[in-house]
C-alpha positions as CSV (number, residue, x, y, z in Angstrom):
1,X,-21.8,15.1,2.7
2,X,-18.8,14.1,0.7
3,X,-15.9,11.6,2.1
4,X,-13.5,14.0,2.8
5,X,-16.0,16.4,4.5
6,X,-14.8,13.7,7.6
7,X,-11.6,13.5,7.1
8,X,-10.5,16.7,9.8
9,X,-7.9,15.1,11.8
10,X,-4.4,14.8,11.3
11,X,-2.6,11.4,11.8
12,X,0.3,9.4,11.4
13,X,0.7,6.1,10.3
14,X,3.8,3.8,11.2
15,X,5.5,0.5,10.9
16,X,7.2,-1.7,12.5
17,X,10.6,-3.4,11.8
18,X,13.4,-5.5,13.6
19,X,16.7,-4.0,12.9
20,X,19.8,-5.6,14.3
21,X,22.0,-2.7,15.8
22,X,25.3,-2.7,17.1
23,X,26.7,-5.8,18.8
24,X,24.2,-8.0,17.2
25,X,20.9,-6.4,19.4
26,X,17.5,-6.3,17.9
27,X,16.0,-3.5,18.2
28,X,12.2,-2.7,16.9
29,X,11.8,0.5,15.4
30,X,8.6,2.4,14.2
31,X,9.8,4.4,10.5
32,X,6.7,7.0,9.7
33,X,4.7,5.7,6.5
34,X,3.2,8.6,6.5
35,X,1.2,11.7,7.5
36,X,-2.7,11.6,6.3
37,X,-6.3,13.2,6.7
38,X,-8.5,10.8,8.4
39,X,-12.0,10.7,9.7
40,X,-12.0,9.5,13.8
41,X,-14.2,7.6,15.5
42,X,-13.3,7.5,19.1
43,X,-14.1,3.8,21.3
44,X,-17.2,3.9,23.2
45,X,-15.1,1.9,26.1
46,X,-14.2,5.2,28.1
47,X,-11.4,6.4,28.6
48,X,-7.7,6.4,30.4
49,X,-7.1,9.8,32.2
50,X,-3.3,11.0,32.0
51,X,-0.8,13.0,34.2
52,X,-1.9,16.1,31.8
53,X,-5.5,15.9,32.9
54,X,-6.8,14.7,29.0
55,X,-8.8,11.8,28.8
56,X,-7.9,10.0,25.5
57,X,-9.9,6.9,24.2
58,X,-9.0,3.2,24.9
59,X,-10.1,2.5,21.2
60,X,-10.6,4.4,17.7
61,X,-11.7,3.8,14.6
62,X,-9.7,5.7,11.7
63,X,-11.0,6.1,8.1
64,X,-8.5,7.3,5.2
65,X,-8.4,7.1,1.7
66,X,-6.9,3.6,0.1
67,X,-3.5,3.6,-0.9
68,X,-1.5,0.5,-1.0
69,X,1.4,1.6,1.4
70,X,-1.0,2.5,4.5
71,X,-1.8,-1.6,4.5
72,X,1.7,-2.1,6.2
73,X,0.8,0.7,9.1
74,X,0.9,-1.3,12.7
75,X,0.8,2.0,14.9
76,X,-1.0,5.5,14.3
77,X,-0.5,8.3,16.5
78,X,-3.4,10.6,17.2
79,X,-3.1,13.6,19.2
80,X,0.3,12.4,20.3
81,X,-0.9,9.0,21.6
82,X,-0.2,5.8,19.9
83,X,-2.8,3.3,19.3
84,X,-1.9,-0.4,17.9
85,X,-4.1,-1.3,15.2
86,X,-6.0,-4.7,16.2
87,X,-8.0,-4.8,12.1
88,X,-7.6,-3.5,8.8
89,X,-11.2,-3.2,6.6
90,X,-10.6,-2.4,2.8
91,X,-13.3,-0.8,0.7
92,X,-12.7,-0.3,-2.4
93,X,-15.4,1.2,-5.3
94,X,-16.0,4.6,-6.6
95,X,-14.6,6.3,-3.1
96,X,-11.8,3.6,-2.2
97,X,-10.6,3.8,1.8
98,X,-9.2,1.8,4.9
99,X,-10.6,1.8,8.2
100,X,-7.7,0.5,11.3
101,X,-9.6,-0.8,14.4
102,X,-7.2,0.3,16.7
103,X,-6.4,-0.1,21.1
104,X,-4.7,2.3,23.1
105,X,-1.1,1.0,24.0
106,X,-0.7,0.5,27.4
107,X,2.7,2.1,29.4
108,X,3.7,5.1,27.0
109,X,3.0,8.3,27.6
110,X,2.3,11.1,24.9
């Protein structure tokens, strides 16, 4: 099986800045890196049940493929949930990718 035989779900990869607004007031803000292919591996830790009835994972693992703009990602939304990544791990050789260990965040609602 190749790579990207894996890579079936759709997800989006964010930032995070501080940008002073008006009146001086820092606000963080989450601009989109981007939108990428990625192979999922969802936490073995259970899961948190929401008002919809879904069950989404406290934890996932995402696999895409290396590019040098994705190592600045500090949120990825899955599904419409947002996870905060916790790791980066890069691999680099003949089939170059980077895996986020990421942890449901708490409070927010999809």
């Amino acid at each position: 099986m190749t790579m990207l035989a894996g890579m079936r779900h759709r997800i989006t990869l964010m930032q995070e800045q501080n940008v002073i607004g008006a009146g001086g007031r820092i606000t963080k803000t989450t601009p989109i890196i981007t939108d990428v292919w990625a192979e999922v591996t969802e936490g073995l830790a259970g899961g948190v049940e929401r008002a919809d009835k879904q069950i989404y994972p406290t934890s996932a693992r995402f696999k895409v493929r290396y590019n040098a703009a994705y190592q600045a990602a500090r949120v990825v939304v899955w599904r419409g949930v947002r996870y905060r990544i916790q790791g980066t791990e890069r691999m680099l050789g003949t089939n170059p990718t980077l895996t986020f260990d990421t942890r449901l965040i708490e409070g927010e609602t999809p």
